[in-house]
N, C-alpha and C positions, 0 to 999 in steps of 0.2 A: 377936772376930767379932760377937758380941750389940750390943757397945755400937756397931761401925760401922753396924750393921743399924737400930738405933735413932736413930743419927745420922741415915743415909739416910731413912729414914722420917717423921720430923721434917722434915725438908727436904722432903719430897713433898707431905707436908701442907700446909707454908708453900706452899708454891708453889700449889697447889689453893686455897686461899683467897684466894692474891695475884690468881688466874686468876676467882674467883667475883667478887672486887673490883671487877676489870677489865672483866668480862662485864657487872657489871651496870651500870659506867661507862659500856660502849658502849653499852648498851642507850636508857640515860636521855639519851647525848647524841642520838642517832641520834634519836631524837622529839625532843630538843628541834631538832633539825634540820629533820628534817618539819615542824615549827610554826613552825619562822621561813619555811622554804619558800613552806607556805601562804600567811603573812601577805603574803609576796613578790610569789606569784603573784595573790593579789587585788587588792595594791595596783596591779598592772601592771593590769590588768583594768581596775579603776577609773580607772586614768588614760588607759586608751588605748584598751581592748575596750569594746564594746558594752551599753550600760546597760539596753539591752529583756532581759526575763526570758524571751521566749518559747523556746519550745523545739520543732524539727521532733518531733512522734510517732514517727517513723521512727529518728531518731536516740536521741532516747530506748530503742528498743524494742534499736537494736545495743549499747548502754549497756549495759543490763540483761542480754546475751548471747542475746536472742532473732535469729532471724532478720528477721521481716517483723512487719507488723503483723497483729493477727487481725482475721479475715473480719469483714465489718459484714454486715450483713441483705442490702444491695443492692450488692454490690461494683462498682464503676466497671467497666465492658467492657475486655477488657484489649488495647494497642497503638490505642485512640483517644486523639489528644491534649486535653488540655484546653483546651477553649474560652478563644479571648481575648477579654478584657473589650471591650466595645465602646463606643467613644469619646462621648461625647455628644455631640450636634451643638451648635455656636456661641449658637444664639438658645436653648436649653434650660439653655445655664449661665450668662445674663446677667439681671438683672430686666424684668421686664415694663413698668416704667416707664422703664426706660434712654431719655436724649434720641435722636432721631436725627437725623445732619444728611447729606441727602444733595446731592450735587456732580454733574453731569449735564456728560458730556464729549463732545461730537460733533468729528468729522472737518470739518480747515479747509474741503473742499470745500461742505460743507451749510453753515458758518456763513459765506460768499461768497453762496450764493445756495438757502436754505432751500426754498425753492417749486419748487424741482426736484428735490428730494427726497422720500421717503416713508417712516418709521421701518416695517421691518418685528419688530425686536425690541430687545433689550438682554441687556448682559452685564453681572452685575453681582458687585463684590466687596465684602466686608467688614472692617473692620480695628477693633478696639477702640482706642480717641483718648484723649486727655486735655488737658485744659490748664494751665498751673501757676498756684495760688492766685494770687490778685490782692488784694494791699492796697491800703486807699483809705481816705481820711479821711473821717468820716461826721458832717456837720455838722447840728447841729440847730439853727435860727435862732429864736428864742421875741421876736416882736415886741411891742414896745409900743404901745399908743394910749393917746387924750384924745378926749375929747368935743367936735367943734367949737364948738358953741356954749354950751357949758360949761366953760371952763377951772378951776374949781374944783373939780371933781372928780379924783382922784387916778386916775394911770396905770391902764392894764387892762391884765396879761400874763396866759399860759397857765402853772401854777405847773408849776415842774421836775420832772419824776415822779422816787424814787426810784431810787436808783445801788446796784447791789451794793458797787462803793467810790466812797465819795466824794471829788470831787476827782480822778478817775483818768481815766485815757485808755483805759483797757482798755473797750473792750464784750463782752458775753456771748460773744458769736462769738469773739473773740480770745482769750477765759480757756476756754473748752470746749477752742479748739484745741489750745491751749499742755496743759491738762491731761490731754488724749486722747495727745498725744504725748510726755508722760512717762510715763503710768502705764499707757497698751497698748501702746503704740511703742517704750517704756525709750531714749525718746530725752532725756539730762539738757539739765536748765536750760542751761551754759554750750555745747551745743552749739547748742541751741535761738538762745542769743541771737549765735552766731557765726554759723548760716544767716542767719540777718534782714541781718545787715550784710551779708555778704558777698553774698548774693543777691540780696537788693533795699533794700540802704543804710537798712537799718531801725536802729537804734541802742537796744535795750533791755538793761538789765543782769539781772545775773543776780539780782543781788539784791530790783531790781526785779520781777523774775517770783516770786520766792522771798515775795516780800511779796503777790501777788495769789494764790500756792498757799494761804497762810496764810488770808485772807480766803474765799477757795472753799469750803476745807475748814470756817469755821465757820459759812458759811450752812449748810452741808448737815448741820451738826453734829445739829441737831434731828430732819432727817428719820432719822439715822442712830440716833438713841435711840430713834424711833418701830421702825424697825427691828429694835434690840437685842429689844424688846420682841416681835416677830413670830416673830423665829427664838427665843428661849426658851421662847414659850409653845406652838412647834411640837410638843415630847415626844419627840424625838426627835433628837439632834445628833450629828454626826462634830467631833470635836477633835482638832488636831495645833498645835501652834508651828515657826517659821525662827527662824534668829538672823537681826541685821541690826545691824551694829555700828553706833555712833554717835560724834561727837565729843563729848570731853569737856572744856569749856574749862577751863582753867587747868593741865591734865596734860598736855597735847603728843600727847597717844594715842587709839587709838579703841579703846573698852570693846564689849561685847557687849549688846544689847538683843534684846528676841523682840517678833515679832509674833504673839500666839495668835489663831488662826484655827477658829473655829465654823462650820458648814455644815448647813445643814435643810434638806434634798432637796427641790426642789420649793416651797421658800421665802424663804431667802434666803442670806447667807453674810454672815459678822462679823467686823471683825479691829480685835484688840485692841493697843497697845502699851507696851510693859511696860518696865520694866529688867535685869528678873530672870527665872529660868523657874522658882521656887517655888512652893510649897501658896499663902499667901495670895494669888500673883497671878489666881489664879480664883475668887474670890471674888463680884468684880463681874459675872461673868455667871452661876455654877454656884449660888450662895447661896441663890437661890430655886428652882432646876431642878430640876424634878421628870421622873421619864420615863426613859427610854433615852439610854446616851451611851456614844458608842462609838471607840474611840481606840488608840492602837498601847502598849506594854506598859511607857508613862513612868508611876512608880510615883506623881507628887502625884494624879493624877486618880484614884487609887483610895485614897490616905492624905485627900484630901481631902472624900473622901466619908463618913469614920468620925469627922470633927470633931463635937464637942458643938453646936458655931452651925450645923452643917447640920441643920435638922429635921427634913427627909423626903428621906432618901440616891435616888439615884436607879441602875439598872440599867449595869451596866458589862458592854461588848460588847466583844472583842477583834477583832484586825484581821489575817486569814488570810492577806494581801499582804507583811504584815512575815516572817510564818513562814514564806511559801512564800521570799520573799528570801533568809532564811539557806540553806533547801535548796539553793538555786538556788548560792550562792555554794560549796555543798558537795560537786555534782554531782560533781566532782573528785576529790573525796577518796575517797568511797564507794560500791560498792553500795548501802547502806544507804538513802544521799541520794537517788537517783534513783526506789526504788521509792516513796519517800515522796514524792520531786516528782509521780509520776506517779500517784497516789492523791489530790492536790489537786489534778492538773489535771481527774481527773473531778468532782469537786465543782466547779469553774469551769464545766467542759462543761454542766452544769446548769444555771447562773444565767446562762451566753451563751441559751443553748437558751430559758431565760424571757425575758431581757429581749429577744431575737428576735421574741418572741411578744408582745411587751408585755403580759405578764401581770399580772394584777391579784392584791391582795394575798392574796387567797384563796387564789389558782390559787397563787403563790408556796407558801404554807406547805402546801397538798398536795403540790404536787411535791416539796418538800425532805426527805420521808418518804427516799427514795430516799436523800438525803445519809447520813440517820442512821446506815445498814448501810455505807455508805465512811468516815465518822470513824471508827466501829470499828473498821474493818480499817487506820486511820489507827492508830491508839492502839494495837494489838496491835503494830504495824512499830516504833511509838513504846518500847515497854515493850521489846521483844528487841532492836534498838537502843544500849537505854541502859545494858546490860549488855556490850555489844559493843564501845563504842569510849569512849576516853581523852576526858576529862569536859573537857579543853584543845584537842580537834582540832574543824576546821571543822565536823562530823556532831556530837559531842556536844554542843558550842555550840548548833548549832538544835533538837537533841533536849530540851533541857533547857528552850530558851528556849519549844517548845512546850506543855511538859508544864507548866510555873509556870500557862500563861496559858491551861488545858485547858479548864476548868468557862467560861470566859468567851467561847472561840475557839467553841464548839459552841452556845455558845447562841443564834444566830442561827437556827440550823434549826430553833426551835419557835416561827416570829414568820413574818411574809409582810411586814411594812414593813423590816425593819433587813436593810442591805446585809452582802455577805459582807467585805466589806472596807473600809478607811478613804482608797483612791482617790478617791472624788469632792473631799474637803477636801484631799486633794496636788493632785489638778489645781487648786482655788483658789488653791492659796499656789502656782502655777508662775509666774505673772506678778510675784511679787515677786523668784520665784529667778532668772530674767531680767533685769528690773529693777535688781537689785544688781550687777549682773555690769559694768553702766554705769555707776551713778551712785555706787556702792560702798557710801556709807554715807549716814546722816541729818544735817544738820550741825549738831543740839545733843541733850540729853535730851528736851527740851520739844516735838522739831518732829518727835515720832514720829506723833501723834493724828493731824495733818491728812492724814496719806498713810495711815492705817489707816481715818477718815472717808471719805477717798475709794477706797482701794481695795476697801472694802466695797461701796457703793454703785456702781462699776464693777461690782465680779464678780458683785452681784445680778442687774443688768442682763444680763450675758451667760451664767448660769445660767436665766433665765428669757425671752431670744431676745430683748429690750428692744434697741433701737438704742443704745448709747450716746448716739453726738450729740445725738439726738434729743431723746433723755430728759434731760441735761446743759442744753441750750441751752433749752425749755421751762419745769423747773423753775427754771434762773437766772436768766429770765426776770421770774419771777409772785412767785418768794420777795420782794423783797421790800417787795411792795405787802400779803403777806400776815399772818394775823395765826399766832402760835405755834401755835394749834387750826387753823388752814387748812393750814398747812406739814407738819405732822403727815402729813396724808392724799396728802403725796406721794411716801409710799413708792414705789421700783417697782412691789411687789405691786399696791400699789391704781394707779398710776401706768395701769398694763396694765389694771386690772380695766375700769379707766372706757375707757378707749379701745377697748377690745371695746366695752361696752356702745353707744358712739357707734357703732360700724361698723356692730353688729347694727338 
């Protein structure tokens, strides 16, 4: 009887351990479940849900398990609807220089016999027009003479001014167009030169356009080093890189290149292109950079700053838009996720609320006192959190990825110039992420510079309210009667300074 009791018992115990085995087999797959789910669920998101981050307060607040939102100071009157926005009239959203052509329609009876008639009013409509460009050959004819009663004196002509390319048929008007319509329009070369035929029997190749990009891009080369030079000595730059693949001739394939993109609020915007997205490839703009630089949590631009050839490192600002992304992407997952999305969105409410105000730097760094006491309560949610959830689920991901980049995330709120985030230099690089999406990729290593040359010099322009054309077709104009020191000065910056100074 002992030994079948011992038997049984043996046996109970195997079985309890096969059972702990098991349990804890389920346990570990059942998460690794959850985390392919998640990965699932994002990728769907990403390919077909909504890329805006914003989030109703309301919904947020049934998230969290509250009912409503709480009272504000002035609560809205309750069962008044909200006012609809009211349209603005026609001539308020067109420029005040727009041409007008007006057409004057009277009844067959008064154009029969006008003088037995009397206008007592008119009705009148308006319609916004256009015409489609019109190409035209534009011949310049440079005559010769002689002396009549001197024939030994040699011919008198007027001498040929300067060509941006020589030999070429292209005039400034037709290279501004053509490069306004690939690099803000993302409309590529070959379709560029299938509209011309097809529309109006124009016959340019592509390769021929590909050859005056080339050219564009190196007159402007020098204003763009004048440039480099404006936005570095600014003290203050946003950095991100795109990839942008390129062909590689003799491999059959297209490799990976980056465009690094620098941005100086209110000065100008840079873009670099590279092969690689390595420590050495910022070199050529960070080497000498002194100041604030402020960037999302890519580890060269903080390894690069501890290099022995950097002499004077400069201040590394993190980017609160990348953090709040992971939350956002975690909302799902967590409790956790949502009270911390909604602890950054009151630090946002704040820097809406300034830049509302168009506040100045001062006013910026007193109000952000206010932020200080929400990082906190940020970093408390941060710290109980990260004991809470599995260091592999969507909540630990962005918990972890806040905490690496804490000391750097926060130190915006004791400054009144550096933004809370590194949006302003993603809206620059958007017109490449467009851009690509048409023309796909670069077509060698070598012909990355002249589209980083001009899309700097574009995005300048349209960060600081410059017309493009305007700007494009004047300087390609003047460059190149001018000398290296006159070309200099036609940054946009100074481009606009002077052109105030004329108006005033």
């Amino acid at each position: 009887m002992k030994n079948k009791f011992e038997k049984l018992k043996n046996e109970f115990e195997k079985v309890l351990r096969q059972n702990c085995v098991l349990t804890e087999s389920f346990e570990e797959l059942r998460a690794e479940n959850k985390k392919l789910n998640e990965r699932i669920d994002y990728l769907i998101r990403q390919l077909f849900g909504s890329k805006s981050e914003k989030i109703d307060p309301n919904q947020l607040m049934l998230i969290l398990g509250m009912d409503e939102m709480p009272p504000e100071d002035e609560p809205p009157p309750s069962g008044s609807p909200q006012p609809k926005r009211k349209r603005r009239q026609l001539k308020d959203r067109l420029p005040k220089d727009l041409p007008v052509r007006t057409t004057f329609i009277d009844p067959p009876e008064v154009a029969e016999d006008p003088d037995a008639f009397r206008c007592i009013g008119e009705e009148t409509h308006s319609e916004l027009s256009m015409t489609q460009p019109v190409y035209f050959l534009n011949k310049t004819v440079r005559r010769k003479y002689v002396k009549n009663d001197d024939r030994s004196q040699p011919p008198i002509i007027v001498p040929a001014e300067p060509r941006l390319i020589e030999n070429s048929f292209a005039s400034p008007e037709l290279l501004v167009d053509i490069v306004l319509k690939k690099y803000t329009e993302h409309l590529p070369l070959y379709r560029q030169a299938d509209i011309l035929t097809r529309r109006y029997g124009i016959e340019i190749s592509r390769k021929t356009m590909s050859g005056w990009m080339w050219h564009v891009g190196n007159w402007l080369r020098i204003i763009y080093e004048e440039m480099k030079a404006e936005v570095r000595n600014s003290g203050y730059l946003q950095a991100d890189e795109t990839c942008i693949k390129y062909i590689d001739p003799g491999t059959g394939r297209a490799r990976s290149g980056y465009l690094w993109v620098y941005h100086a609020p209110n000065v100008g915007v840079i873009f670099e292109w590279h092969q690689g997205r390595g420590t050495e490839h910022l070199k050529s703009m960070l080497i000498d950079f002194t100041g604030d630089l402020q960037s999302d949590g890519y580890r060269p631009y903080r390894t690069f700053n501890l290099l022995d050839e950097k002499k004077e490192p400069y201040t590394i600002y993190a980017c609160w838009a990348h953090a709040r992304r992971k939350f956002f992407d975690a909302k799902a997952d967590s409790p956790a996720a949502n009270v911390i999305l909604k602890q950054i969105q009151s630090l946002y409410q704040i820097e809406k609320d300034l830049r509302n105000s168009n506040a100045s730097h001062d006013e910026r760094y007193a109000r952000r006192k206010e932020s200080k006491s929400i990082l906190e309560d940020i970093r408390e949610s941060l710290h109980q959190g990260l004991l809470s959830h599995r260091p592999q689920s969507l909540t630990g991901r962005a918990i972890s990825y806040t905490m690496n980049l804490w000391d750097e995330l926060v130190r915006y709120a004791d400054t009144g110039h550096v933004e809370i985030d590194n949006n302003l230099v993603e809206n620059a690089i958007r017109p490449t992420a467009i851009g690509k999406k048409n023309w796909m990729f670069f077509g060698s290593p070598d012909s990355g510079w002249q589209s980083a040359v001009i899309y700097s010099v574009l995005e300048t322009c349209r960060k600081l309210g410059i017309n493009q054309q305007e700007y494009l077709y004047d300087v390609l104009t003047q460059l190149p009667t001018l000398t290296a020191q006159q070309a200099r000065l036609l940054t946009p910056a100074r481009w606009l300074e002077k052109r105030v100074q004329i108006a005033a």
